[in-house]
N, C-alpha and C positions, 0 to 999 in steps of 0.2 A: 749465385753467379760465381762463377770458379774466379778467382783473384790472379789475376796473369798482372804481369810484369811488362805496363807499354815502356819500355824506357829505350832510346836509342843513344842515351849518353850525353845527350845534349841539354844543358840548364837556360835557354833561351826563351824567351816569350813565345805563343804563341801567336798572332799579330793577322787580322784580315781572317778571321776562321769566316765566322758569316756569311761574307762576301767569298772565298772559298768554295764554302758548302752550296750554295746558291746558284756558283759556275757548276761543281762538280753533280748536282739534279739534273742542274736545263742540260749537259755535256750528255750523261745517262740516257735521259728522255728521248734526245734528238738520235741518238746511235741505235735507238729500239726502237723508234716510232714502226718501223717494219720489219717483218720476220726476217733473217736473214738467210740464203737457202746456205745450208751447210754443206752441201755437196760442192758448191763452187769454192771452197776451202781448199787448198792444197793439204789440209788436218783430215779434214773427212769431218770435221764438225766446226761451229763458228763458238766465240767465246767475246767476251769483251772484260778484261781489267779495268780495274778504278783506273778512271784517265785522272789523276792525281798523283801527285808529289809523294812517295814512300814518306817522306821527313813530316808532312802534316798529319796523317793518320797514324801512327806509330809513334808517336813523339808523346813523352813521358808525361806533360802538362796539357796536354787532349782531353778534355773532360768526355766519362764515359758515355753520358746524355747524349754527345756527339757520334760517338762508336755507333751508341743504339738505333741513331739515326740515317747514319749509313747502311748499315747491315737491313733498316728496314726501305730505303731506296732501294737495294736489289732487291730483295725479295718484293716491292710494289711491281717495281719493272718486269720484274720476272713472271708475274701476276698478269700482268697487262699483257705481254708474251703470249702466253697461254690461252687468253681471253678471244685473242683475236683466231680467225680460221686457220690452223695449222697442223690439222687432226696428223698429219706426214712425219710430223717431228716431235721429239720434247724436250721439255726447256726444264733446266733447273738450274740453282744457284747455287752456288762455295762460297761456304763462311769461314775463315780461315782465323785460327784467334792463337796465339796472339797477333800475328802476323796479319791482321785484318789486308792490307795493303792486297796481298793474295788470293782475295776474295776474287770473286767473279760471278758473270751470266755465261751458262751456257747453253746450246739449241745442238741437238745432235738427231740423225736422220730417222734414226728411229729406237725402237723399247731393244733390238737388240744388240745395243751398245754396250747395256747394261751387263749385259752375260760376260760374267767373268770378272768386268771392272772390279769389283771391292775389294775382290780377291789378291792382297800385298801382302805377300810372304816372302821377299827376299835379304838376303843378307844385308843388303844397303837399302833397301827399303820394308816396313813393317806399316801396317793398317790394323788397330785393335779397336775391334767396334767398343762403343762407349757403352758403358750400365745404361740399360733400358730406362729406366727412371729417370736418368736426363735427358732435360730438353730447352734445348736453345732456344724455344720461343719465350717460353716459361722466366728461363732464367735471365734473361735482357729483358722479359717485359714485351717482348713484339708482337704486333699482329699477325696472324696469316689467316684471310677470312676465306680462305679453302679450304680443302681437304686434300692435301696436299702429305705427301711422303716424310719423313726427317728422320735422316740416318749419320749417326756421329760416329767417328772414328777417332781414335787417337794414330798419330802420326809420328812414326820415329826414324829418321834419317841417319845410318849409323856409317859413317864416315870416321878419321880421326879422332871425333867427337861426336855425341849425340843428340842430336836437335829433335826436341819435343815440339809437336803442337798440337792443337784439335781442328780437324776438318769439319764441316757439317754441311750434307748436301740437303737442297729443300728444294721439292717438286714432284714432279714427274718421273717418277726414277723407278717405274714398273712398264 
């Protein structure tokens, strides 16, 4: 597991994670229960972020048992996505690390979305796919009891400053 840095600065307790985590599944669950058509999207595709607090999953005293256990919410939801009749669309997940918080589900209209997307080559933006030898399931420990895609990228944001992270998309992504 690559050793990332959750820390937002803050030395505060963590306080009600459980009860958190608990809203933040059933919250999940209830927003998926049905496909969403992603054409009625002003995007042209649907997505859903952590409906959660940036300061509880990013916060330096999160144990990482907890990280692993979110990242494997989406990807369950994402799963269940999938399962149900939506041969029209595909669904895949963003695991965004360190920056979990960025994570996401997404449903997009169809396989040619893909055309193109990985492709980030600009001066303010860069996408460098990761060494084939890793893998996000592997390395958290997660299940994916599919056969499902998993494409990592490193991510570099080159503004005033350079913001590192790793992307990992998992699904349907052909």
């Amino acid at each position: 597991m690559q050793n990332w840095n959750f820390d937002n600065g803050s030395k505060k307790k963590v306080r009600g994670l459980r009860r958190r985590f608990k809203e933040l599944k059933r919250e999940i669950s209830k927003q998926t229960q049905s496909i969403p058509n992603p054409h009625k999207s002003e995007l042209g595709y649907w997505h859903l972020h952590l409906p959660w607090k940036q300061e509880y999953i990013n916060f330096r005293n999160t144990p990482n048992k907890f990280r692993r256990a979110v990242m494997q919410i989406l990807i369950d939801q994402m799963i269940n996505m999938i399962q149900k009749d939506q041969a029209d669309y595909k669904t895949y997940t963003t695991i965004s690390l360190p920056s979990l918080f960025d994570s996401q589900i997404v449903v997009v209209p169809d396989k040619t979305w893909f055309d193109g997307y990985f492709n980030r080559d600009t001066k303010e933006q860069q996408w460098l796919p990761l060494d084939k030898e890793r893998n996000l399931i592997k390395e958290w420990n997660l299940s994916l009891p599919l056969n499902l895609d998993i494409k990592g990228f490193k991510e570099l944001l080159l503004d005033d400053d350079v913001f590192e992270q790793e992307i990992w998309f998992i699904g349907e992504l052909k």
